[in-house]
N, C-alpha and C positions, 0 to 999 in steps of 0.2 A: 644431524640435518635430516628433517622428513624427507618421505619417499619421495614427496611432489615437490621440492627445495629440488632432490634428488635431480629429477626426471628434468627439471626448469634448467639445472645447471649442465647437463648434458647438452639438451635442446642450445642453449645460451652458446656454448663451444662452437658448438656446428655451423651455427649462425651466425660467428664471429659478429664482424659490424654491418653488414648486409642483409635489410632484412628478409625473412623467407617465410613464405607459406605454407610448408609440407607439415606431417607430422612426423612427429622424432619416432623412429620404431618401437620405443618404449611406450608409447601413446597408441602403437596400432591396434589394439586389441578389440576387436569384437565384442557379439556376444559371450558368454561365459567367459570373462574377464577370470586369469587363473588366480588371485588370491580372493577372490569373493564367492561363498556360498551359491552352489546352481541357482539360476531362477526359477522359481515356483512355473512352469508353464502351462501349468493346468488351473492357477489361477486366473489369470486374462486370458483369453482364446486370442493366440497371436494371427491371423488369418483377418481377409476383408482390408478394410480400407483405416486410415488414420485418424488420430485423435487430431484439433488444432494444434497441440501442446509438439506433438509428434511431426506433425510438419514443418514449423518454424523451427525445431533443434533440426532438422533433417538438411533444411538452409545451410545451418547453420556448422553440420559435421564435417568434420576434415578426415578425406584418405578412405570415404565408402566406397564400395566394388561398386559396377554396373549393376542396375536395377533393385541394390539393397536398400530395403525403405527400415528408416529407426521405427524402435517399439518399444514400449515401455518395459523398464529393465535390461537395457541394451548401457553397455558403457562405449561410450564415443568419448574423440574428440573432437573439441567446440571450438569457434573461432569466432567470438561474440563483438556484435558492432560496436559494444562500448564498456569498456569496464570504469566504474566508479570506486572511488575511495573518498572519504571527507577528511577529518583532522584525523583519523587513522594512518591516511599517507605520512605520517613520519614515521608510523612503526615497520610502515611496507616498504620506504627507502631502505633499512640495513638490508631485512632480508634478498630484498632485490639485489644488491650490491654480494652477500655473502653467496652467491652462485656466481659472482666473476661475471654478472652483464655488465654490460659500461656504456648502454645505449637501449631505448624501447625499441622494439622489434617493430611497432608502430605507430607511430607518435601519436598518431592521431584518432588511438582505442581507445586510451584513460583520458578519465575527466575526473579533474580534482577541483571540490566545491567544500567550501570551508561554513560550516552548519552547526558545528555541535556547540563550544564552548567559546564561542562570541562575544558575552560577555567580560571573559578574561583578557584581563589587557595588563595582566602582570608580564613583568622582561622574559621571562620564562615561556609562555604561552605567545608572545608576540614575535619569539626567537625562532619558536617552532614552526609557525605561520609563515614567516619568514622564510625559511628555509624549504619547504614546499613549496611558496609562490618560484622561489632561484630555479627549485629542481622542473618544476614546469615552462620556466622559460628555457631554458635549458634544452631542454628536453623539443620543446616547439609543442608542447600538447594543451588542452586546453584549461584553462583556472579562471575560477571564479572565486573569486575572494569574499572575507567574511562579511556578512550586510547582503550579498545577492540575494540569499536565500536559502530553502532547506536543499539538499543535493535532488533529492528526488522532485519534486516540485518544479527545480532550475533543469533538468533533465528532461520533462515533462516539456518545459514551457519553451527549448529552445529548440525544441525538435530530434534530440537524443536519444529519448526511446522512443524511438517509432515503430508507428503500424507494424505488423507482420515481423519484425527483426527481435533478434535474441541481446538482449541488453541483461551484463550481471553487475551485482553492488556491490562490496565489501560494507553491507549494511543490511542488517534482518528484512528493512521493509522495503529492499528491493523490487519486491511483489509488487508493489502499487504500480508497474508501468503495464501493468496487464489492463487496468482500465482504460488505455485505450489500444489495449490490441499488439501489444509488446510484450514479449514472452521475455517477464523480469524475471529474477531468481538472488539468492545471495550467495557470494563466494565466501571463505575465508581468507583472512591477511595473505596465508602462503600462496593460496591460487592466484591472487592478484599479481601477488611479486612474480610468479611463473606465467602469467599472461604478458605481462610487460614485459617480459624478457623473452618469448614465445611470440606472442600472438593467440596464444591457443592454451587449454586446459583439458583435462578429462572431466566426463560430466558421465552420471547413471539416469536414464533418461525414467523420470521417475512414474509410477502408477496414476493414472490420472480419473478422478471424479469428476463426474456429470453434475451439476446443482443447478434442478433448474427452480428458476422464478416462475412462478404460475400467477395471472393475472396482474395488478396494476396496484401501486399504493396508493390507500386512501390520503384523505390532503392531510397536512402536515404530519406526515409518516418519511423519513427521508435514508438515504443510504445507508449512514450510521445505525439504525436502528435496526437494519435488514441484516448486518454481520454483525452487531451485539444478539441479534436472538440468534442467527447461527451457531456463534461460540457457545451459545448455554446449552440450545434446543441439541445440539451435537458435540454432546460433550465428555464422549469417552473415546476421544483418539480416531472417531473414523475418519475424517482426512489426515493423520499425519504422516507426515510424508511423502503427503500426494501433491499432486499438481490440482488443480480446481477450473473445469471449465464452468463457467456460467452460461446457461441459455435457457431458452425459454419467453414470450411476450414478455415478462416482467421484466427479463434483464433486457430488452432492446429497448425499453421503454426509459429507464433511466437514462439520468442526465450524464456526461461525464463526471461533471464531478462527484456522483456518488459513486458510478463504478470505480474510482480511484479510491474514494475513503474505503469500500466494499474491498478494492485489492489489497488494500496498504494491509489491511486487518485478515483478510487470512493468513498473513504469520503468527497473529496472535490463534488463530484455530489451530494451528501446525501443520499448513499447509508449504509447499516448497515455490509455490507462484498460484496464482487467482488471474483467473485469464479472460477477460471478455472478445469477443469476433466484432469485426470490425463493422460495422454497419454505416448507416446513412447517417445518421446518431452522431458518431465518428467522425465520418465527412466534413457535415456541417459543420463540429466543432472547431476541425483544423481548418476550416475555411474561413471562420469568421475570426483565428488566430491570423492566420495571410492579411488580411483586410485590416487591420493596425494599425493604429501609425507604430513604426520603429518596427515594423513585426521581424519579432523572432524566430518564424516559419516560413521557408520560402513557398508563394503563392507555387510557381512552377511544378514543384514537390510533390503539395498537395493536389493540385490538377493530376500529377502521371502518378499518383494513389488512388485518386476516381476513377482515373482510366483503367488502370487496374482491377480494383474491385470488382468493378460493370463487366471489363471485358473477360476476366476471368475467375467468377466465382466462387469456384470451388476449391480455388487456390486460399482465400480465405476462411474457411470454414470447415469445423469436422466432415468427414466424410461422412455419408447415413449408417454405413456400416458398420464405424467406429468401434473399438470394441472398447470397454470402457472396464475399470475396476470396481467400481460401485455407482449408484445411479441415486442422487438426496433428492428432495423436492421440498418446497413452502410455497406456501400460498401467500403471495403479497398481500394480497385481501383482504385477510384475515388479522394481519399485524397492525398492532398500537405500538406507542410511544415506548421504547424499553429504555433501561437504565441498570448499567453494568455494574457487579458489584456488590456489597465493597469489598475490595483487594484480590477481585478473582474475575477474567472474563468467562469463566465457565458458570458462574452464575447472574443472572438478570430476573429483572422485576420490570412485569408492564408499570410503566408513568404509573397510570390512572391509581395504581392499589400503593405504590412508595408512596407516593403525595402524603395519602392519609398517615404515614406514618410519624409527618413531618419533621424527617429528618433535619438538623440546624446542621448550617457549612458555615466555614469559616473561610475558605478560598473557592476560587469560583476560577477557570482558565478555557479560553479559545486560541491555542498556542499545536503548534506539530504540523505535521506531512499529510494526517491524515483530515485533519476538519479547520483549516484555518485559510483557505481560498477566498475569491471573493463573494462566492453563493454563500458559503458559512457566514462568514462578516453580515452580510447582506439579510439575512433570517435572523442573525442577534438582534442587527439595528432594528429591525421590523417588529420586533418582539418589544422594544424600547416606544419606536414609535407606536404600537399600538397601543402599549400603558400609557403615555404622554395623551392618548388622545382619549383615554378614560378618564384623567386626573387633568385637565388642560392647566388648572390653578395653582398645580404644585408640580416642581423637576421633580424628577426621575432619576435618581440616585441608587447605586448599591447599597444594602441594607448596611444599617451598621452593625460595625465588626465584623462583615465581608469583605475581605480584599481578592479584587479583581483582576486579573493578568489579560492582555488580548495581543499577541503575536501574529502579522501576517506569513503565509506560509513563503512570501518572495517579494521581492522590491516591486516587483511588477503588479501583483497582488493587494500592496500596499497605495502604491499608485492608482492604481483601479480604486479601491476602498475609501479612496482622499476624495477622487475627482467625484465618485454617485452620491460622499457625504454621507455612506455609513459609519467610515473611520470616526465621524467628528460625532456622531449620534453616540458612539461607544465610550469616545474620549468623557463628551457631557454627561454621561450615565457614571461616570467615575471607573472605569475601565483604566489600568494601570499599560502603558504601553511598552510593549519590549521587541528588541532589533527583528528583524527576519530570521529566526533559527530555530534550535532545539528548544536551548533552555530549562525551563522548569519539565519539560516532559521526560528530561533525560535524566536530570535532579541538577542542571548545573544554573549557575546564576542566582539571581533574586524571585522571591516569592514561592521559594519550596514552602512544603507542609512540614509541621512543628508537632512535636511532642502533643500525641491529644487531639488536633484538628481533623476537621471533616473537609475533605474536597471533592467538589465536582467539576466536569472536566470533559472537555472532547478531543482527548487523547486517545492514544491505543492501547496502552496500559497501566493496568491499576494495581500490580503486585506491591506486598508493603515492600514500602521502600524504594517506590521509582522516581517518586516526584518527592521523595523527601526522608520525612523519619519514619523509620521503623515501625511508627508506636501511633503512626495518623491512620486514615482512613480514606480509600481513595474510590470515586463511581464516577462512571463513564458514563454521557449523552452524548446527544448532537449539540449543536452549538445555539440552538433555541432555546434547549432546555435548561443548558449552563446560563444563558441570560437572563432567561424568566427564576433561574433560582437565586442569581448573584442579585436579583434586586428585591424577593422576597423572604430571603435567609433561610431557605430550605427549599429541600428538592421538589420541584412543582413543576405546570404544568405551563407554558404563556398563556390557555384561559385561566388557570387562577389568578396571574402574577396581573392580567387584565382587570378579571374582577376584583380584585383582593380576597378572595375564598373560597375554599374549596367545595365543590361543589358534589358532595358527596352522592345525591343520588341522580347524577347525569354521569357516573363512573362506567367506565367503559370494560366492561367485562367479559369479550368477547375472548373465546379459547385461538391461540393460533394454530392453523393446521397445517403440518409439515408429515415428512413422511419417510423411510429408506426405502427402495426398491430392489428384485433381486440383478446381481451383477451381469450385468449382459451388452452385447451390442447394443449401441446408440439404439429404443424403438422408435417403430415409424409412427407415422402419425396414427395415434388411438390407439395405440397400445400400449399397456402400461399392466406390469405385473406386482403388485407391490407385497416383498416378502412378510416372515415370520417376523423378522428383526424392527419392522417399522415401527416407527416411534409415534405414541401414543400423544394427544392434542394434548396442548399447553392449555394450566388454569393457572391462577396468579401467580403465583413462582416458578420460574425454569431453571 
């Protein structure tokens, strides 16, 4: 049995059937945690004030003395407002059970949401389903069954990760609830089973990066495209393992829904959560969720979240003093269209220079967690209706021997996408449709990639073999670009798929400029040192 089985099955005793808050003394440990390597502390200057990353764990620690504030490299325990598991919950019931719990320590921390292989509806798979939804009634916690939607997404939309609160997954892109101000993170299986039987886990509270956004995207520039040049433009490890805050005008400017594609995907950078502050931005968002009908956000909520922010600001946001591990910067400005790949997010190609190389696809997909909301939906159809209104004489069809996949990221999603009549502009476009879930992103279901094919895709990942065979080819866009390509048969631009041609000398060859800076406390305004290490401006390949 692991250490953390270990330490769960103790805690489990103690706690017999009543549940408890404290932490088990095998969980009190401090900093220098004795089976772990000292911490570097001459790396991050631990002095001054706090990162965001560092004050929501701080919420969130169990059994800190009077006046200790967390700091990155500190191991705590955590006592997180919700732990998620999806169809993995069947592998985290034994473990749960083989520490002798026989009850969740809080019923009301896991949320099990059934996402991944939805499509299976063999006895086997349906047995399994089955037997999660028992253990969740059971249990009194909460379940969302398969059709909801993707967990993260259904998390998102019911108001489960919230603002300011420490929310973990038993899932890599746990990260994505930092888009709106929710310090996500992933656990593995074991932590889960020792949370549910706890309430509580050990957590290293990790190094955290500054990235800020400088200035505003030009128009059709979207989220997606701002963490596909990340992953390339910084692509030797400097966040991994980091926490990632975003700030800067650029990032208060974004919509949410790109801050979420932007969180989901710094797991693919190898970061440990992608975090944006909460702003008005924010507010508005969750307010015009309140105002729904059905809404899945209590209005109330959201008001004593305004109130909060207003009344105490700096309860949201890094401290100026912050000390930080490294300091990235990119210029929104400066970025075009990118397009991830093939079969690596560490490299990308502006739109404008792929085009010409007119790559042929065979599959085309707006399917996942990270690009299948209703803005995404919303920018395919527009991409459709803008060719329809170059061609009025002739539909708009997928090219042939393109097949098309479009998955909404939740029922609610889907809903939305029926009622503004983008759904039906995808359907007419010959868009193939599939339930609320993973799917083909994960490799499960219908319309993987074959032996040989090219796919494009506004997925998170494109390693061989995720969405299919081995032996395909897989590039990551945004979900304009996947539509302008599924109806032109290669990877293109919505002004070519407009025009019908590429338009080679109105190519957009502007360098993008990004930068590293040296490691230091948050600077203040107009100050900025930027080191030896910085990274030189992007020209057509990153």
């Amino acid at each position: 049995m692991s250490f953390r089985l270990l330490v769960a099955a103790a805690a489990a005793r103690r706690v017999g059937t009543a549940p408890r808050t404290h932490r088990h003394p095998a969980l009190a440990a401090r900093r220098g945690f004795v089976f772990t390597a000292p911490r570097a502390e001459e790396a991050v200057p631990q002095h001054g004030g706090q990162t965001l990353v560092e004050k929501i764990a701080q919420r969130h620690a169990v059994g800190l003395g009077a006046g200790e504030a967390v700091r990155s490299g500190d191991f705590i325990a955590i006592r997180p407002r919700h732990v998620m598991t999806h169809d993995n919950t069947g592998a985290v019931i034994p473990k749960f059970r083989s520490i002798g719990a026989t009850r969740l320590a809080d019923a009301q921390q896991p949320v099990f949401a059934l996402d991944h292989d939805i499509q299976n509806t063999s006895a086997k798979n349906m047995a399994k389903y089955h037997g999660i939804e028992q253990f969740a009634q059971t249990h009194g916690s909460r379940f969302y069954p398969a059709g909801r939607g993707i967990a993260h997404q259904v998390l998102v939309e019911e108001g489960l990760a919230w603002p300011g609160s420490m929310v973990v997954g038993s899932d890599s892109h746990s990260n994505m609830y930092g888009g709106v101000g929710c310090l996500g993170t992933p656990v593995v299986r074991t932590d889960a089973a020792a949370i549910w039987a706890t309430a509580q886990t050990w957590w290293q509270a990790p190094p955290v990066a500054r990235v800020e956004l400088r200035g505003a995207l030009p128009p059709g520039v979207v989220g997606k495209d701002v963490i596909v040049a990340l992953c390339a433009l910084f692509s030797h490890d400097e966040v991994l393992n980091h926490a990632v805050e975003f700030v800067g005008a650029g990032a208060h400017a974004l919509p949410i829904e790109d801050r979420l594609a932007i969180s989901n995907m710094t797991t693919e950078w190898g970061a440990l959560a992608g975090l944006f502050a909460v702003d008005d931005v924010t507010l508005r968002w969750y307010e015009s969720c309140a105002a729904r009908p059905r809404a899945t956000v209590s209005a109330d909520a959201v008001a004593a979240l305004r109130a909060s922010v207003e009344a105490e600001p700096s309860r949201w946001i890094a401290d100026r003093d912050a000390a930080y591990a490294k300091h990235l910067w990119l210029d929104l400005e400066s970025l075009t269209p990118h397009v991830s790949g093939p079969d690596s997010v560490k490299v990308a190609t502006p739109l404008a220079a792929l085009e010409r190389r007119r790559v042929s696809i065979n599959k085309a997909y707006i399917v996942s967690c990270v690009n299948s909301r209703a803005k995404d939906l919303r920018e395919a159809a527009d991409v459709i209706r803008a060719v329809q209104n170059a061609r009025p004489n002739s539909p708009v069809r997928a090219a042939d021997g393109v097949a098309w996949y479009v998955a909404a990221a939740s029922s609610q999603v889907m809903a939305d996408a029926q009622a503004s009549g983008d759904w039906q502009v995808l359907v007419d476009a010959g868009a193939k449709t599939l339930p609320p879930g993973c799917g083909p992103c994960i490799g499960l279901g219908v319309g993987l990639l074959e032996d040989g094919e090219v796919g494009i895709s506004a997925t998170n990942r494109n390693y061989k073999g995720r969405m299919g065979s081995k032996k395909a080819h897989t590039y990551l866009s945004s979900p304009a670009v996947v539509a302008a390509s599924a109806i032109q048969g290669f990877i293109c631009s919505p002004a070519t798929a407009v025009s019908g041609a590429i338009d080679s000398a109105a190519a957009d060859t502007r360098s993008v400029r990004f930068g590293i800076e040296n490691a230091a406390p948050s600077p203040r305004a107009g100050a900025s040192s930027v080191g030896a290490s910085a990274a030189a401006a992007a020209s057509d390949a990153i």
